[in-house]
PyMOL CGO cylinders between C-alpha atoms (Angstrom):
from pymol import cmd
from pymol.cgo import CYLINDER

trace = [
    CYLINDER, 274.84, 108.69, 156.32, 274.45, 107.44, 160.30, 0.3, 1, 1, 1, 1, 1, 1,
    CYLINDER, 274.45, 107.44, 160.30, 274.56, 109.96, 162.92, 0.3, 1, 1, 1, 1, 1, 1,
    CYLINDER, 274.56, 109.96, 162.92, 277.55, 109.28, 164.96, 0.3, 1, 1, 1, 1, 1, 1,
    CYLINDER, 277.55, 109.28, 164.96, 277.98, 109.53, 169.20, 0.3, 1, 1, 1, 1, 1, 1,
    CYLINDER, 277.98, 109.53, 169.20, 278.95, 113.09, 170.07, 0.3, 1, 1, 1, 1, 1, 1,
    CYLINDER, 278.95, 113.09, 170.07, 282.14, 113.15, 171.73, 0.3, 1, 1, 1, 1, 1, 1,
    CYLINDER, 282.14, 113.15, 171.73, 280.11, 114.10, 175.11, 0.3, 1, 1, 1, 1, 1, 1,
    CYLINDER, 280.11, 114.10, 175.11, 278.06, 110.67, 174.65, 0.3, 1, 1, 1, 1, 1, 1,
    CYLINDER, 278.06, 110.67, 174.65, 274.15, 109.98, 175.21, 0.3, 1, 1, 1, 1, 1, 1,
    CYLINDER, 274.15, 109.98, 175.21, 274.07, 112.01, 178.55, 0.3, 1, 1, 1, 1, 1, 1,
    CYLINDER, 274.07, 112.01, 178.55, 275.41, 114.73, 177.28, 0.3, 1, 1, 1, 1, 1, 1,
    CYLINDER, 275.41, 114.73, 177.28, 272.68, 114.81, 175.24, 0.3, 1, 1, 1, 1, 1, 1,
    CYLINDER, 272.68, 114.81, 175.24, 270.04, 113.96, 177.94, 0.3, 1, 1, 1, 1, 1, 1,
    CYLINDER, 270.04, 113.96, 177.94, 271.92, 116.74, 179.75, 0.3, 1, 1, 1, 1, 1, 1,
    CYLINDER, 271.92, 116.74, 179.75, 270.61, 119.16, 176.64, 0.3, 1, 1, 1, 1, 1, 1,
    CYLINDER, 270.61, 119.16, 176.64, 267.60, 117.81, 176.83, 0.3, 1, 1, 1, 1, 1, 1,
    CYLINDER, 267.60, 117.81, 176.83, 266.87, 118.67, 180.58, 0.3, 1, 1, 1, 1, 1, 1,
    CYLINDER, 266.87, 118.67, 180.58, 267.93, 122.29, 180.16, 0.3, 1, 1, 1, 1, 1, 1,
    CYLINDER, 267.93, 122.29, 180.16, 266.13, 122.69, 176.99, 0.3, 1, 1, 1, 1, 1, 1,
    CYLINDER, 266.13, 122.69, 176.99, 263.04, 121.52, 178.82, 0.3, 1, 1, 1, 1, 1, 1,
    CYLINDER, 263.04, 121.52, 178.82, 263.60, 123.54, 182.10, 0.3, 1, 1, 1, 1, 1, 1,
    CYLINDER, 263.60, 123.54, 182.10, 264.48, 126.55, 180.28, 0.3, 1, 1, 1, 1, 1, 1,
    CYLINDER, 264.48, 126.55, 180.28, 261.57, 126.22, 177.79, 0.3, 1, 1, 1, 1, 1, 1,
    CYLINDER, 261.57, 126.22, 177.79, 258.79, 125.77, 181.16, 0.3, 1, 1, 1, 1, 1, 1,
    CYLINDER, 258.79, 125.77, 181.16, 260.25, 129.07, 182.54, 0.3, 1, 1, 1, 1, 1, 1,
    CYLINDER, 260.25, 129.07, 182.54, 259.79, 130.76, 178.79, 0.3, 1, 1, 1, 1, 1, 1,
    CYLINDER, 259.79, 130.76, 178.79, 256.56, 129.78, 179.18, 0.3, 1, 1, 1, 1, 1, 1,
    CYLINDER, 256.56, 129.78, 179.18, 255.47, 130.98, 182.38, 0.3, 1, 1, 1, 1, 1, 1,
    CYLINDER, 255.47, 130.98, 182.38, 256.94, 134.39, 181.33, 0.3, 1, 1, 1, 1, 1, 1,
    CYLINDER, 256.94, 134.39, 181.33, 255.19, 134.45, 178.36, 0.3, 1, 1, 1, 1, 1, 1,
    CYLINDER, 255.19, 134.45, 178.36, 251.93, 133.60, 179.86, 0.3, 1, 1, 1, 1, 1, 1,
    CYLINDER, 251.93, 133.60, 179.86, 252.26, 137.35, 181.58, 0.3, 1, 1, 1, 1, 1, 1,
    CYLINDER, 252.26, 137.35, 181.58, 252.82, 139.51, 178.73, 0.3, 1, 1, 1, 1, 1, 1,
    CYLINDER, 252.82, 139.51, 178.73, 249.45, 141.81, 178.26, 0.3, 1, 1, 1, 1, 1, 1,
    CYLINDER, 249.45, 141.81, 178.26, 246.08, 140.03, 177.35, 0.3, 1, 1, 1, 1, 1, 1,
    CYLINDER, 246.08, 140.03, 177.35, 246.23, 141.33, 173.88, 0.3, 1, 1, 1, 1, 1, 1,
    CYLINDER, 246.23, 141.33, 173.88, 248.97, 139.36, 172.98, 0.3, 1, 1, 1, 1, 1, 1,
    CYLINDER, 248.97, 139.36, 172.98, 247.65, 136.77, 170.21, 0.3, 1, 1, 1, 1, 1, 1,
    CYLINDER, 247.65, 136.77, 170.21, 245.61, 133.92, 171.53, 0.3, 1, 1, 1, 1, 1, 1,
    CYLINDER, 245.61, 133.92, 171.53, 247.18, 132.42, 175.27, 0.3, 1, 1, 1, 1, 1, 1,
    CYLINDER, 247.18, 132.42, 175.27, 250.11, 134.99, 174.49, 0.3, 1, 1, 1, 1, 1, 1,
    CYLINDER, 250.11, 134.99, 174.49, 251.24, 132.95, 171.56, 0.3, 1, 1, 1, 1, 1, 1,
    CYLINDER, 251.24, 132.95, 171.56, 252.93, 135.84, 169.97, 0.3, 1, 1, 1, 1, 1, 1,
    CYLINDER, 252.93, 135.84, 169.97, 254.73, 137.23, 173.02, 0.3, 1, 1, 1, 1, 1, 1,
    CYLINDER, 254.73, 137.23, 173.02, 258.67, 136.74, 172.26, 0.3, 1, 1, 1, 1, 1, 1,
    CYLINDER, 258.67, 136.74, 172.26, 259.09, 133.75, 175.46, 0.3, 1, 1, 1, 1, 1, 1,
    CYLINDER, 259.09, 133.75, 175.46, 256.33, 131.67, 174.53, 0.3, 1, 1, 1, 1, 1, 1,
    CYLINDER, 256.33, 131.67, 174.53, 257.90, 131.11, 170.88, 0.3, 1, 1, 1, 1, 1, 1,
    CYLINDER, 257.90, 131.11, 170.88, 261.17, 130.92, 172.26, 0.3, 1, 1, 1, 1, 1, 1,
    CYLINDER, 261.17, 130.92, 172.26, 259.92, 128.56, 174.87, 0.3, 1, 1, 1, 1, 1, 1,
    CYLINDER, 259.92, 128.56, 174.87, 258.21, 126.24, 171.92, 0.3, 1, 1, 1, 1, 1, 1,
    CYLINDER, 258.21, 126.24, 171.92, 261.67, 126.10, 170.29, 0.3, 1, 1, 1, 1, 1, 1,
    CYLINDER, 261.67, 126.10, 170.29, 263.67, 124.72, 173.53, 0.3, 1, 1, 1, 1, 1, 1,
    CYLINDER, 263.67, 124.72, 173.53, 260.76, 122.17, 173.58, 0.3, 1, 1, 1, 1, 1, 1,
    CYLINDER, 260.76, 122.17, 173.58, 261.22, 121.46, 169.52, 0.3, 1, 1, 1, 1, 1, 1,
    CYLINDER, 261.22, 121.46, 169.52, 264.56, 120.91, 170.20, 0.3, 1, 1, 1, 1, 1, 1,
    CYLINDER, 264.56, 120.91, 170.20, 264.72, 118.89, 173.29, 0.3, 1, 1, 1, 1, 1, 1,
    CYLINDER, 264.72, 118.89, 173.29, 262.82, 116.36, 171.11, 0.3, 1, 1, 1, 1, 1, 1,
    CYLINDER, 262.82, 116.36, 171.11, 265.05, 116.45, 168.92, 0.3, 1, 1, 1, 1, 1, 1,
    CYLINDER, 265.05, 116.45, 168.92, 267.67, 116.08, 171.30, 0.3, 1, 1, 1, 1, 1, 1,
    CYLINDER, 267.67, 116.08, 171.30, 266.05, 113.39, 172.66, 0.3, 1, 1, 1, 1, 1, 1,
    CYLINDER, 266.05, 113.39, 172.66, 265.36, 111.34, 169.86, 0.3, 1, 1, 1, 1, 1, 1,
    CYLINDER, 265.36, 111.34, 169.86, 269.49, 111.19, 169.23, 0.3, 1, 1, 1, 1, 1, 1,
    CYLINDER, 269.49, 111.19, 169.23, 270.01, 110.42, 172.69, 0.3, 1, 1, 1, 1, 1, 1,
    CYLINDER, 270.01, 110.42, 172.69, 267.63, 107.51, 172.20, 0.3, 1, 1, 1, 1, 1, 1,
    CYLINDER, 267.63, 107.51, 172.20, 270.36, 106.14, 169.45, 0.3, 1, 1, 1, 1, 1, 1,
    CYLINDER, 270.36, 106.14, 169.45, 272.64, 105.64, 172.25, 0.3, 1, 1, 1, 1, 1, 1,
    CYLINDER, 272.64, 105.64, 172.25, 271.12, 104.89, 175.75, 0.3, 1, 1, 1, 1, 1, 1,
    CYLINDER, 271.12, 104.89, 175.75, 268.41, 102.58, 176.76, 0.3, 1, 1, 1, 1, 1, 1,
    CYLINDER, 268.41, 102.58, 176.76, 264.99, 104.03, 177.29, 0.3, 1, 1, 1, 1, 1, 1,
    CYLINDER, 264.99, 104.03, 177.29, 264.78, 102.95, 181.02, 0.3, 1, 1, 1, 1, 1, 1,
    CYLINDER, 264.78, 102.95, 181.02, 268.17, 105.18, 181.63, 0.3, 1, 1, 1, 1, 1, 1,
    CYLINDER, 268.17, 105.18, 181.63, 267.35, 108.06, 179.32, 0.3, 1, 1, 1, 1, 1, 1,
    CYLINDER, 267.35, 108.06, 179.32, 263.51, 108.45, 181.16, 0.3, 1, 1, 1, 1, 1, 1,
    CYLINDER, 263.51, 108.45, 181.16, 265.01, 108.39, 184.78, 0.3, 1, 1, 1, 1, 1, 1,
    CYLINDER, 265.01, 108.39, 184.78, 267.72, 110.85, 183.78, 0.3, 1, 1, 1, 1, 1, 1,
    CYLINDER, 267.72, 110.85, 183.78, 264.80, 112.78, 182.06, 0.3, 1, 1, 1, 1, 1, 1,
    CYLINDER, 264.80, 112.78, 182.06, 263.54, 113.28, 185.74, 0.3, 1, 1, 1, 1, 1, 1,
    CYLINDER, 263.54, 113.28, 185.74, 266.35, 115.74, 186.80, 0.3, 1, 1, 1, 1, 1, 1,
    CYLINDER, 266.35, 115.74, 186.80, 264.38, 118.15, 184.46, 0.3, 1, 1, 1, 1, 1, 1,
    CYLINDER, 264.38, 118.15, 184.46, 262.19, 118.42, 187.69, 0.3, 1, 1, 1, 1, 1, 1,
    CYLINDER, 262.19, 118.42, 187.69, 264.43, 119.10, 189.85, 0.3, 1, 1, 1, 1, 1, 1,
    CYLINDER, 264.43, 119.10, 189.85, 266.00, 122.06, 187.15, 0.3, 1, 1, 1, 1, 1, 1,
    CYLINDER, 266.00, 122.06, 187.15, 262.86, 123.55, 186.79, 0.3, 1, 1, 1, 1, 1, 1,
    CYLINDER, 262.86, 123.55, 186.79, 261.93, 123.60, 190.55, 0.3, 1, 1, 1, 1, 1, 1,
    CYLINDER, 261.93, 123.60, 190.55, 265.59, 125.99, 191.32, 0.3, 1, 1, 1, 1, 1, 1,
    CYLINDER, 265.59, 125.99, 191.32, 264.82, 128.14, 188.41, 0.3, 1, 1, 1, 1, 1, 1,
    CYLINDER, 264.82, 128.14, 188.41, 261.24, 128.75, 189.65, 0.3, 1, 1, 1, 1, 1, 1,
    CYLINDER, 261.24, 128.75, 189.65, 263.39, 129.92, 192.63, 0.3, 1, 1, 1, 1, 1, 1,
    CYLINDER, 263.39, 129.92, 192.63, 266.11, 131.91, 191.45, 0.3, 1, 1, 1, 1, 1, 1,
    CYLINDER, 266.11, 131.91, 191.45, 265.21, 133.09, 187.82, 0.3, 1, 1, 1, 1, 1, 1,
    CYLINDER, 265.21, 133.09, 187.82, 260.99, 133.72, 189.04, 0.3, 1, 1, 1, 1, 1, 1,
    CYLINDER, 260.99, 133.72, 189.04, 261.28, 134.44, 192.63, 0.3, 1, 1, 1, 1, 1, 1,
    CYLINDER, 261.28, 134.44, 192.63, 258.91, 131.44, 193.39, 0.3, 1, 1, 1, 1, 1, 1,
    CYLINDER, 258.91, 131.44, 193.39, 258.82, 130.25, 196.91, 0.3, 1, 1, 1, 1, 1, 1,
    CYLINDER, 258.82, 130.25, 196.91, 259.06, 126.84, 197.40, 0.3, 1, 1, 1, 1, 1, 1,
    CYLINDER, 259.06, 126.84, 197.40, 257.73, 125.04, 199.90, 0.3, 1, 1, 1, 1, 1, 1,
    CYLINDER, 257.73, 125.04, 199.90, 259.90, 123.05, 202.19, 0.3, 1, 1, 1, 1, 1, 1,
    CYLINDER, 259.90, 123.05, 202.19, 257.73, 119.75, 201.37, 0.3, 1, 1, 1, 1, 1, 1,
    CYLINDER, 257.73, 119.75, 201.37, 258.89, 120.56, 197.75, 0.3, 1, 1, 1, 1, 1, 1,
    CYLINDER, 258.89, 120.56, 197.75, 262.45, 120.52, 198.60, 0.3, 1, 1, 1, 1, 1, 1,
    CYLINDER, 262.45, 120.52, 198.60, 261.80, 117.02, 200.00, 0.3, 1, 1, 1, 1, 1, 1,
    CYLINDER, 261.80, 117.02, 200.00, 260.45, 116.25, 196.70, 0.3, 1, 1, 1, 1, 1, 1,
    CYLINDER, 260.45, 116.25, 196.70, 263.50, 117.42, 195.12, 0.3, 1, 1, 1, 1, 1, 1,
    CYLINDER, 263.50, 117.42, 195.12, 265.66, 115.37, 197.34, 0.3, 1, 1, 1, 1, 1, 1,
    CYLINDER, 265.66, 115.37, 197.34, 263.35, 112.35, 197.06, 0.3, 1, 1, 1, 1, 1, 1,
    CYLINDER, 263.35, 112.35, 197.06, 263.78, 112.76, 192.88, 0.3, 1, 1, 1, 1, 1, 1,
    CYLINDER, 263.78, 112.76, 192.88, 267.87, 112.76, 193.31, 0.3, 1, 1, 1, 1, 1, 1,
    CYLINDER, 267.87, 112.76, 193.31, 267.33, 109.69, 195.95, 0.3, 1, 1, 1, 1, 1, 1,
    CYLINDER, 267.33, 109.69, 195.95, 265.53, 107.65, 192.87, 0.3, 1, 1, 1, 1, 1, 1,
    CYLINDER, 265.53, 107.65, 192.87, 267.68, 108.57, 190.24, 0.3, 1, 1, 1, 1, 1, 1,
    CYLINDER, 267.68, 108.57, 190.24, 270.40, 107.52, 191.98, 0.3, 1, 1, 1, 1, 1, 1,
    CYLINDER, 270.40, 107.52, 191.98, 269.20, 103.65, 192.85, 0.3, 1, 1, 1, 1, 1, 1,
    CYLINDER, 269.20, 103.65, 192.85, 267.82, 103.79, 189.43, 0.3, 1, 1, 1, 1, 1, 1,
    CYLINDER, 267.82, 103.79, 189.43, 271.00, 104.58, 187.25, 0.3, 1, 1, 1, 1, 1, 1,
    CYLINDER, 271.00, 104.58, 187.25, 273.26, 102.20, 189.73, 0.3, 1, 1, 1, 1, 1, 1,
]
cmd.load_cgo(trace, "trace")
């Protein structure tokens, strides 16, 4: 039996991937500052194995998206998962971010653009 195109297509699931990714980095950072008995770099803490999972499951994500979308579009759309991660440093962990990191941001959304034209 073939996997078949979900009805949201290859970008959606790039789109899954991204999140999964973003959310899984911000698991991870919480995790990393649950107390220092927590069982070897805070593996045990509840974020850290939740953030594992969203990584497990981008790739598997990913993989399927590979089915359906060439590699150079899927990688460049990968990118975005930057730009996710860099607002929910923001909002979700009160991280300031510098205004040469916004230009970053900007400069990522500038390249995916010319690249998926």
């Amino acid at each position: 039996m073939t996997a078949t195109l979900p009805p949201w297509g290859g970008y959606g699931l790039i789109a899954i991937v991204v999140v999964l990714n973003s959310v899984g980095n911000i698991l991870l950072k919480i995790g990393s500052g649950r107390p220092p008995d927590a069982w070897l770099l805070h593996l045990a803490a509840w974020p850290t194995v939740a953030g594992i999972g969203c990584f497990a499951s981008s790739v598997i994500a990913y993989i399927w998206a590979l089915k359906h979308l060439p590699l150079h579009m899927a990688q460049a759309t990968v990118a975005t998962q930057y730009m996710l991660t860099l607002a929910l440093a923001a909002t979700v962990l009160g991280e300031r971010i510098a205004p040469q990191q916004w230009l970053g941001f900007a400069l990522i959304a500038g390249g995916l653009y010319l690249c998926l034209r």
